[in-house]
Each structure stands twice: as structure tokens, then as C-alpha cells.
C-alpha positions as CSV (number, residue, x, y, z in Angstrom):
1,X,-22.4,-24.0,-56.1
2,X,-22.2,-22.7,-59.5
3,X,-24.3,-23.2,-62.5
4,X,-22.6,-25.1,-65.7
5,X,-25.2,-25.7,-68.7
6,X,-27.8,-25.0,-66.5
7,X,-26.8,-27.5,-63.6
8,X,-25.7,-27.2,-60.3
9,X,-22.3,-28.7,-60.2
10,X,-20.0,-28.1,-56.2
11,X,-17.0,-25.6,-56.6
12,X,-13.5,-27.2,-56.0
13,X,-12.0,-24.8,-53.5
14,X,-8.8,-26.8,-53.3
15,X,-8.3,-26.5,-57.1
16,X,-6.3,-24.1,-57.5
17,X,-3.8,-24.9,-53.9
18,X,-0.6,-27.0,-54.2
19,X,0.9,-28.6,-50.9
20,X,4.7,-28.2,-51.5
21,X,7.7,-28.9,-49.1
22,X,8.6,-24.7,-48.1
23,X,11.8,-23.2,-48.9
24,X,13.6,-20.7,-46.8
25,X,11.6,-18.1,-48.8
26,X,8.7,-19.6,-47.5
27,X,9.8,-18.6,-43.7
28,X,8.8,-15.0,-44.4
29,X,5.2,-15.6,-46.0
30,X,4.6,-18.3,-43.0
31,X,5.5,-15.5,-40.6
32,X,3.3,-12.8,-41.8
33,X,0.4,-15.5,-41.9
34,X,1.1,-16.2,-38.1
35,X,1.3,-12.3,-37.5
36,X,-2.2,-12.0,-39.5
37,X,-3.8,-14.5,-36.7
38,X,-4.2,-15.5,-33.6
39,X,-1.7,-18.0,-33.6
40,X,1.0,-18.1,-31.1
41,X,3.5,-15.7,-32.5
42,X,7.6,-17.0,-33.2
43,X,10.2,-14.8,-35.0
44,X,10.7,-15.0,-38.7
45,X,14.0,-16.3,-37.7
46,X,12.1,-19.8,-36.6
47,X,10.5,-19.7,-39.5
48,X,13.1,-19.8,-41.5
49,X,15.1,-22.2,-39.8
50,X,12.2,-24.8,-40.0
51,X,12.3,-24.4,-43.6
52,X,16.2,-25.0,-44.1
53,X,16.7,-27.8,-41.6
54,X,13.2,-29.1,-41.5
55,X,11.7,-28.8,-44.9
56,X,10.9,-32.8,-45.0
57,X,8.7,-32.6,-42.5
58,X,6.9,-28.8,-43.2
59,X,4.3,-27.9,-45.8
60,X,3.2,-25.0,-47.7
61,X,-0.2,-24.9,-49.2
62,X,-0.1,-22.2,-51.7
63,X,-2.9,-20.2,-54.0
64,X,-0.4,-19.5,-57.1
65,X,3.0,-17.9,-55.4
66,X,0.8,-16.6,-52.0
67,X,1.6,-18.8,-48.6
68,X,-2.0,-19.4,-47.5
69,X,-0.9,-22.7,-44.8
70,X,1.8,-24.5,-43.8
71,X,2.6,-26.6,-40.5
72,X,5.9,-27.0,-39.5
73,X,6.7,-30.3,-37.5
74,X,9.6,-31.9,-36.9
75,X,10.9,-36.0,-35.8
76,X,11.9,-36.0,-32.5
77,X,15.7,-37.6,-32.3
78,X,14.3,-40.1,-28.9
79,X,11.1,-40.8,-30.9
80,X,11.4,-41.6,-34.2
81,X,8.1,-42.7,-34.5
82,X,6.5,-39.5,-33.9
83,X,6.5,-36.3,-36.1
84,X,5.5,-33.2,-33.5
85,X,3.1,-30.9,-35.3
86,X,5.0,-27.5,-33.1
87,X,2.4,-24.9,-35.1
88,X,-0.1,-25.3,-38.1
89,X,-2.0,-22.3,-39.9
90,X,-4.7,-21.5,-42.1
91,X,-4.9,-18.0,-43.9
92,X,-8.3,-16.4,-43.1
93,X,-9.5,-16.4,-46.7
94,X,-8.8,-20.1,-47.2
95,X,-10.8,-21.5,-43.5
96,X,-13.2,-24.1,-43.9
97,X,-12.1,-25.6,-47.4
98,X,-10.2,-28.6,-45.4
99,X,-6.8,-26.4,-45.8
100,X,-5.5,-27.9,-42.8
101,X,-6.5,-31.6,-42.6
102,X,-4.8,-31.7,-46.4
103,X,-2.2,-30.3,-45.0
104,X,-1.5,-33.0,-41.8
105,X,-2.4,-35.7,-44.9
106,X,0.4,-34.5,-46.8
107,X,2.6,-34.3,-44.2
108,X,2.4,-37.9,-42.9
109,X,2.4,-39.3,-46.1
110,X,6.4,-37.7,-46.9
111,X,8.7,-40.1,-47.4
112,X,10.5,-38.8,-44.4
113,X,7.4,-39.5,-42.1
114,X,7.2,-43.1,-43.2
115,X,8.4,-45.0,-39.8
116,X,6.2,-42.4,-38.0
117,X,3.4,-43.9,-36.1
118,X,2.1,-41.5,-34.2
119,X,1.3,-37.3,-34.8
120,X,1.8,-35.4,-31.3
121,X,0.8,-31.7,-31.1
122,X,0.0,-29.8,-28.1
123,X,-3.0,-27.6,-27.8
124,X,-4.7,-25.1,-25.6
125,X,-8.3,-25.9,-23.8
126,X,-9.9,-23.0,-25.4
127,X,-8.5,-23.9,-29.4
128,X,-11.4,-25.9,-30.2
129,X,-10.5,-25.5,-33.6
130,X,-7.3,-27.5,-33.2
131,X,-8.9,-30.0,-31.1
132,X,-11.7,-30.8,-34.0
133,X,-8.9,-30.7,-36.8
134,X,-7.0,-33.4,-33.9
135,X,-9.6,-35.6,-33.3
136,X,-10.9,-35.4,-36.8
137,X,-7.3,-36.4,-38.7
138,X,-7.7,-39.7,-35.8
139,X,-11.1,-40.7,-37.4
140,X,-10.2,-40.0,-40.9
141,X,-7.5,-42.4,-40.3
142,X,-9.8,-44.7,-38.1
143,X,-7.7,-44.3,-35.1
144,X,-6.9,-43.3,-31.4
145,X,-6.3,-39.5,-30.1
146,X,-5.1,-39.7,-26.8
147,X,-5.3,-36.4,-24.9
148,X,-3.1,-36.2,-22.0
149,X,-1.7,-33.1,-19.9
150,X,1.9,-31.9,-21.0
151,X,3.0,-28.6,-19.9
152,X,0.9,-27.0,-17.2
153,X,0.0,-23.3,-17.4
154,X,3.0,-22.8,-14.4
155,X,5.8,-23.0,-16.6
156,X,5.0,-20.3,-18.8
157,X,6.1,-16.8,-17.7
158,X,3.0,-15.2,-18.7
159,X,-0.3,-15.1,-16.7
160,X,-1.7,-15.6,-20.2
161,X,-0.9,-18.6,-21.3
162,X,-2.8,-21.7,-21.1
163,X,-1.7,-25.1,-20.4
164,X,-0.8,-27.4,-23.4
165,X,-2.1,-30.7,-23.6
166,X,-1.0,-33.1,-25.7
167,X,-2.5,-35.1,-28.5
168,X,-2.0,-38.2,-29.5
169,X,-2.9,-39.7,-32.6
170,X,-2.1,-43.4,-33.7
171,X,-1.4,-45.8,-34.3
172,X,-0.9,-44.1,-38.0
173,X,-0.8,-46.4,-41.4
């Protein structure tokens, strides 16, 4: 809270971030902010791509010209009523203003998202966070999340991966 002529008014953290579609400039800013986390690291490269050939259905949530979210999703070509949320991140400095449930709003609400209706993302057991931000974007829109097994731990070549299960959220609009 900050004083203004003597009362207490709330600050407006999201002031001064714009949600924008990303261009293939973008790719490298959303790289370094995966690389500065504990996100699932990709190469720039996929980065990049997502922002040429899937720019309708990514965002960028930017403080001035800094990168400080995005998600990149995509329209699956055998379910055109679903828009797969592949990875969505929050720069450190920015957690806990709503960063990311802005940016699922704004990404369902493109024009090119407007037969969707239904948001899938896989998560891991122990990403609680994603699982709140999940089941909280289903109550915001006053609707089902589904959670259902998708690709067991077994298919990954690591011993450190976890399973992915999938949420469901819908029906949207």
C-alpha cells in the first residue's frame, strides 16, 4: 500500500505490464526467463519457432521492452477445440501479482482461440504451483478441470522426470 494525500490507496502491480502476441525477438528473452527458473528447459531454437509459426496462440507479458512471462500454446490440428498450454512462465520479480492467470485470460480470449473449448496442459505431481494456477483459471471461469494421467514417468529417458498429468479445463466461454 502506498500513502496518496494521506490515505492508503492498493498499488497496481500490473500497471505498468502489457500482454502482447511475441515476435521472434521475443524467443530469446522467453529463453533466458526459462534458463533463470526451474522450468523445464527447451532450446532458444523452440522458442523461436513458437513465436514465428505460433504467435496467435503465445503471449508476452512485458515490464517496458523486458520479457517478464509468456506461455506458448498451440491448437492441436485433431482437436480444434483445444489450445495445449506446452510451457507458461513467470519472471521471479513479477510472482504473485496474477502474472500468469492474466496471461491464460489473454490467451483464450485471441481471436484465434475462439472455437476453443477446452485449455489442456500437462503438469508434474510436485508443481503445485501449476496445479493452483490450473484449477484456479477453471473456477475463475466457473468450470470443470479434469485431471487425468497422460504420460507416465516410463517414457522419459531420465530417472528424473516425473509423470505428466493432464488438465482439463472446460467447457470454456
Amino acid at each position: 500500500m502506498k500513502k496518496q494525500n494521506g490515505t492508503a490507496t492498493l498499488n497496481k502491480p500490473l500497471d505498468t505490464v502489457t500482454f502482447e502476441t511475441p515476435t521472434v525477438e521475443d524467443g530469446t528473452e522467453m529463453w533466458k526467463l526459462v534458463n533463470n527458473s526451474t522450468l523445464d528447459q527447451n532450446s532458444v531454437y523452440k522458442y523461436i519457432l513458437m513465436c514465428e509459426f505460433f504467435a496467435d496462440t503465445c503471449v508476452v507479458a512485458k515490464e517496458g521492452d523486458k520479457v517478464v512471462g509468456f506461455v506458448t500454446a498451440f491448437i492441436p490440428p485433431e482437436k480444434q477445440d483445444v489450445v495445449f498450454v506446452w510451457q507458461i512462465g513467470v519472471d521471479s520479480s513479477q510472482r504473485g501479482k496474477g502474472i500468469a492467470s492474466k496471461i491464460l485470460n489473454e490467451l483464450i480470449n485471441r481471436d484465434a482461440c475462439r472455437d476453443v473449448r477446452f485449455l489442456e496442459a500437462t503438469v508434474t505431481p510436485s508443481n503445485k504451483a501449476s496445479q493452483s494456477l490450473f484449477k484456479g483459471l477453471a473456477r475463475h471461469h466457473d468450470t470443470d478441470c479434469q485431471v487425468y494421467d497422460f504420460f507416465s514417468e516410463d517414457l522419459f529417458p531420465s530417472d528424473e522426470h516425473e509423470e505428466e498429468r493432464c488438465f482439463r479445463i472446460g467447457p470454456l466461454k
